[in-house]
C-alpha distance (Angstrom), angle and dihedral (degrees) to the residues before:
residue distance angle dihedral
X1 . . .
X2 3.55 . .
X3 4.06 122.9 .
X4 3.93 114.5 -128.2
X5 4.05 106.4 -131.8
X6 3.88 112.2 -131.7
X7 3.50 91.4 -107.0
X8 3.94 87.2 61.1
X9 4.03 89.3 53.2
X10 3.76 94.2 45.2
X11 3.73 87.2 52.5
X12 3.57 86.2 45.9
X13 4.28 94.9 49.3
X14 3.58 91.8 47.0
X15 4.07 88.6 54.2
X16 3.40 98.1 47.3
X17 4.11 86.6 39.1
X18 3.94 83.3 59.8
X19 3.11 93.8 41.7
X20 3.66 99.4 57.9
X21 4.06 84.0 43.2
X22 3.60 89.8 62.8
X23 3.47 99.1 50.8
X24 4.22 96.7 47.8
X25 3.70 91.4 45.2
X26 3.52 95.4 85.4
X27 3.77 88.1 64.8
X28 3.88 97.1 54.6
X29 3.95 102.8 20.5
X30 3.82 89.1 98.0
X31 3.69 99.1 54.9
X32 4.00 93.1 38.1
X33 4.06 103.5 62.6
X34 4.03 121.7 102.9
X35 3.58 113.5 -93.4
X36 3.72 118.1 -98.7
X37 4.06 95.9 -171.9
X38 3.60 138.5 7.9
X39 3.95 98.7 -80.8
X40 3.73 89.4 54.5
X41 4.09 88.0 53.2
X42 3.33 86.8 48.2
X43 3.96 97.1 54.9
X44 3.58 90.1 43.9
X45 3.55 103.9 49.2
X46 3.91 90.7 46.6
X47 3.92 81.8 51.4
X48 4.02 94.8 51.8
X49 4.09 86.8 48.0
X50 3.67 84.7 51.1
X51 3.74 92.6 54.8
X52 3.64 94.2 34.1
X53 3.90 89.5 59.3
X54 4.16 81.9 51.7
X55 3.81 102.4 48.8
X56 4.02 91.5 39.2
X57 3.75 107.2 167.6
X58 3.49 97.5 -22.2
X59 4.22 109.4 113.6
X60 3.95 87.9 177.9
X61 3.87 85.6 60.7
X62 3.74 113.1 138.4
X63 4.12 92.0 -136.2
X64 4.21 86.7 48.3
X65 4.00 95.2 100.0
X66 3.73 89.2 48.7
X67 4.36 91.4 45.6
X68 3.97 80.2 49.7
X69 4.21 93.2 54.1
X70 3.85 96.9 42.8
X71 3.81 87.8 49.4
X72 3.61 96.5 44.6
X73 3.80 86.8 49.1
X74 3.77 95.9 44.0
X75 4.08 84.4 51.6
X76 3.80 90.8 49.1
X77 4.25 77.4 51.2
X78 3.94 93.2 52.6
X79 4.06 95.6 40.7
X80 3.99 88.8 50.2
X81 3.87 96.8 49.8
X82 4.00 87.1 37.5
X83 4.04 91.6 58.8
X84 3.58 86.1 41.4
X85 3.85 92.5 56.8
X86 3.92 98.6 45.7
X87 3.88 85.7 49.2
X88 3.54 91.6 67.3
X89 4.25 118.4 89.6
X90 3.24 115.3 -120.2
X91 3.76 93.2 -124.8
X92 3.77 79.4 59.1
X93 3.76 90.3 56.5
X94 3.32 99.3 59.6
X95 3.52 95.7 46.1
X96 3.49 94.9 63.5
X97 3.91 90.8 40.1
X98 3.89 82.2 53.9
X99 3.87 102.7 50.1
X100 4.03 86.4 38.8
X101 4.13 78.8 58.1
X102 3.44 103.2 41.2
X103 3.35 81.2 -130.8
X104 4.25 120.1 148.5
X105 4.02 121.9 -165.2
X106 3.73 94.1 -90.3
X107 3.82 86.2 66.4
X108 3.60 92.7 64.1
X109 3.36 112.6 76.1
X110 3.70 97.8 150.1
X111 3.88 87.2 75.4
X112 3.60 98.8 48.7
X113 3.86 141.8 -100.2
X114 3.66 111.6 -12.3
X115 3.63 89.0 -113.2
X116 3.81 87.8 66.4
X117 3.97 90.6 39.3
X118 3.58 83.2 63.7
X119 3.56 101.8 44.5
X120 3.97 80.8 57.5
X121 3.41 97.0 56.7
X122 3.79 98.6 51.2
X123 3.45 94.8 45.1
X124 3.94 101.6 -105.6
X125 3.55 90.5 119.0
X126 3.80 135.3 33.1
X127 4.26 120.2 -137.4
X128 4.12 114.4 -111.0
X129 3.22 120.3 -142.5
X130 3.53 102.9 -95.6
X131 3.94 85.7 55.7
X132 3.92 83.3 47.0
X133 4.02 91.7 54.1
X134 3.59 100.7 41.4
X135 3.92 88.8 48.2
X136 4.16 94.6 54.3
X137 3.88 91.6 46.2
X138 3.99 84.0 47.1
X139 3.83 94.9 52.1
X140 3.47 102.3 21.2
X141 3.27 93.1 -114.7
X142 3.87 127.1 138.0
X143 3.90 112.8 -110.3
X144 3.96 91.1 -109.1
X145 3.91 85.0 72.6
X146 3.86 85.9 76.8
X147 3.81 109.3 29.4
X148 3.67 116.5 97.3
């Protein structure tokens, strides 16, 4: 009888290992995909806490390699929606903030007469930075929001 090498049975772990992957993943594979919108971040970074609260300390964890994909995914999550942020004007910016208000020029006195608000908003005129402040502390917003 021949003798497998240990190359042959580590060939043979990681099949069966793969194996037995295959056949759990339709338990978990709808919890463990990247997030396409906010709910979906949501789910998945209550999921990673989850498993965070599991693996504790412990790097040698067995559930570490999965903690390390869900966090690289929510990343991916955070750097998307980040570049989408900065790629919006800030003229843009406080449209939105504006219409999510109700708000209309004449109920923003902090940048000026409503004359100059509306200058603003079509582009005629850029905000100074003392418009830019007073508008973040208004919204809550950091000044970055408005600084093009």
């Amino acid at each position: 009888m021949m003798q497998e090498s240990g190359e042959d049975k580590m060939s043979a772990l990681r099949v069966n290992n793969l194996k037995n992957t295959i056949k759990h993943w339709k338990y978990i594979s709808h919890n463990i995909r990247e997030p396409l919108n906010d709910n979906d971040y949501e789910r998945l970074s209550n999921l990673l806490d989850h498993f965070l609260d599991m693996v504790g300390d412990d790097e040698n964890h067995e559930l570490i390699g999965l903690v390390d994909v869900i966090s690289h995914m929510i990343s991916m999550y955070d750097e998307h929606k980040k570049y989408q942020i900065s790629s919006i004007s800030g003229i843009k910016a406080l449209k939105f903030l504006m219409e999510q208000n109700n708000l209309n020029q004449s109920d923003l006195p902090e940048i000026g007469s409503q004359g100059v608000v509306s200058e603003i908003l079509s582009g005629k005129r850029k905000l100074n930075i003392n418009q830019i402040k007073k508008l973040a502390d208004r919204f809550h917003v950091s000044v970055e929001t408005f600084i093009e």
